[in-house]
N, C-alpha and C positions, 0 to 999 in steps of 0.2 A: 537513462530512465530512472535509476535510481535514485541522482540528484536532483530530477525532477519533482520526484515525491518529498525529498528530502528541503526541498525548496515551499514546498507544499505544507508542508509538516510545519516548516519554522515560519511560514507564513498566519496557518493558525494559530500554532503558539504566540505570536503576535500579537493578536486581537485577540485572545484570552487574557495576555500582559494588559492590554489595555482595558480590558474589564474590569481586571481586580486592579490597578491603579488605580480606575475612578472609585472605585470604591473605598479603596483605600484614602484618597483623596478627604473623603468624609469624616473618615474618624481621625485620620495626621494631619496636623496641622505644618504641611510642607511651603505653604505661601505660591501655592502652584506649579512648584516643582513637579511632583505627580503628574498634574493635568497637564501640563507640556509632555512629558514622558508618555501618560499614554498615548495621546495626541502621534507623539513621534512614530510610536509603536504601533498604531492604525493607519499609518502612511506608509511608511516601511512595510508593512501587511500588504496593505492594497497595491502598492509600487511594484513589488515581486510576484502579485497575481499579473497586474497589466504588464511584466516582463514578458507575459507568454501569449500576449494577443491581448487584443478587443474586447472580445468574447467570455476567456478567460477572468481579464479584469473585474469586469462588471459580476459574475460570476461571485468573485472576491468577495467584491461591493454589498451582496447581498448575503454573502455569508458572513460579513460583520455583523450585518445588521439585524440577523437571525441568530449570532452567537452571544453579541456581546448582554443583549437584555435574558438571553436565557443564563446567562450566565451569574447576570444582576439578581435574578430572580432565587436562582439556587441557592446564593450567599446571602440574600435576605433570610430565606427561609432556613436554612442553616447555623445563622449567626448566631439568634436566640439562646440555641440548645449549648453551642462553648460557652466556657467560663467565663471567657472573659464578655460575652454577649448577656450573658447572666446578672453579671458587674456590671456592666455599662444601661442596661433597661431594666423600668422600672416595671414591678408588679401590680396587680390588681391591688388597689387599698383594703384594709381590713378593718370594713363597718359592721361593726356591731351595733344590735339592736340600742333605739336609742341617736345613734350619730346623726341621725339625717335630719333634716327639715320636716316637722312633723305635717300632714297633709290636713289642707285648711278645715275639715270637718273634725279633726280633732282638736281645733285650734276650737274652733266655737260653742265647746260644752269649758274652755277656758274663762268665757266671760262671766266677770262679777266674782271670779276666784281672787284669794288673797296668797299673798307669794312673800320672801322674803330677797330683800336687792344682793345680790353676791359680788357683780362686781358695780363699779359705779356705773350708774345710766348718763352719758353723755352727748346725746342724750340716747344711743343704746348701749344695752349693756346686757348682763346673765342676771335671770330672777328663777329663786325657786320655789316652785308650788309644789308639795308636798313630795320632795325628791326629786322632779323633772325639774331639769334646769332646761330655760326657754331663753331664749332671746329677746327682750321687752324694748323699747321705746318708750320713754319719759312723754309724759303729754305736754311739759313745757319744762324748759330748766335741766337744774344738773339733781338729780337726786343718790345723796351719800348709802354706801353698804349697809347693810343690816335694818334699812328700813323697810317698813310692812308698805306694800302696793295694794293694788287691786286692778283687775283690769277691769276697765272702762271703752275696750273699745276691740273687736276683732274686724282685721281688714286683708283679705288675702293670709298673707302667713305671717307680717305682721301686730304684736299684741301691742297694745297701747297702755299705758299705766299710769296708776295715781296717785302719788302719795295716801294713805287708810288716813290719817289725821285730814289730812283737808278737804274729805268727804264728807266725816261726820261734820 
């Protein structure tokens, strides 16, 4: 009786191994070594359930199949919080005001404003209007740093621009 449980026992250990091999699998890069090992490990499992019958087997079968995703699930949830799960995922980005894509009705009290080019427009580029640096589009051409624009056009989030000298 005893080594019946104990047969039981190293059968679940089994397909626990084979849980955390697949998982492991994900982060080592073993070229499948892992994945045949758990693989082995959930046959071996199941093998020593259907030692004891039919019934049993199947039995087994279904308690794979109920341990190994609960299993997955706990080490996901888990992982995060180690250090080294810490190290390996990335955090939320930190946008500050400012960073994003300005939303197109702030973009449209933009037009017919004058800006200075910061970096080159090729034809987009960074232009600044009065300290907001935007994202501009050249309305044709390459247009050099440090020259005056103006926008001449708002379309979506896109500002279009103009050289100021080839307006007047």
């Amino acid at each position: 009786m005893i080594t019946d449980i104990l047969w039981f026992v190293l059968a679940v250990f089994l397909f626990a191994a084979c849980a955390i091999l697949l998982v492991l699998e994900i982060f080592v890069p073993s070229f499948g070594i892992l994945t045949v090992s758990a693989l082995v490990s959930l046959g071996a499992g199941i093998a020593i359930f259907f030692e004891y019958g039919p019934l049993s087997g199947w039995i087994g079968v279904g308690t794979a199949a109920a341990l190994i995703p609960v299993i997955w699930m706990i080490v996901y949830r888990l992982f995060p919080k180690t250090s080294i799960g810490q190290k390996m995922i990335l955090g939320k980005p930190d946008v500050g005001r400012g960073d994003a894509v300005p939303d197109c009705r702030d973009l449209q009290e933009m037009l017919s404003r004058e800006g200075i080019v910061r970096t080159p427009l090729r034809p987009v580029g960074i232009c600044d209007f009065d300290g907001r640096r935007l994202e501009c589009v050249s309305e044709r051409g390459f247009i050099d740093v440090d020259r005056k624009v103006r926008v001449i056009r708002v379309q979506g989030t896109t500002l279009t621009v103009r050289p100021v000298e080839e307006i007047k």
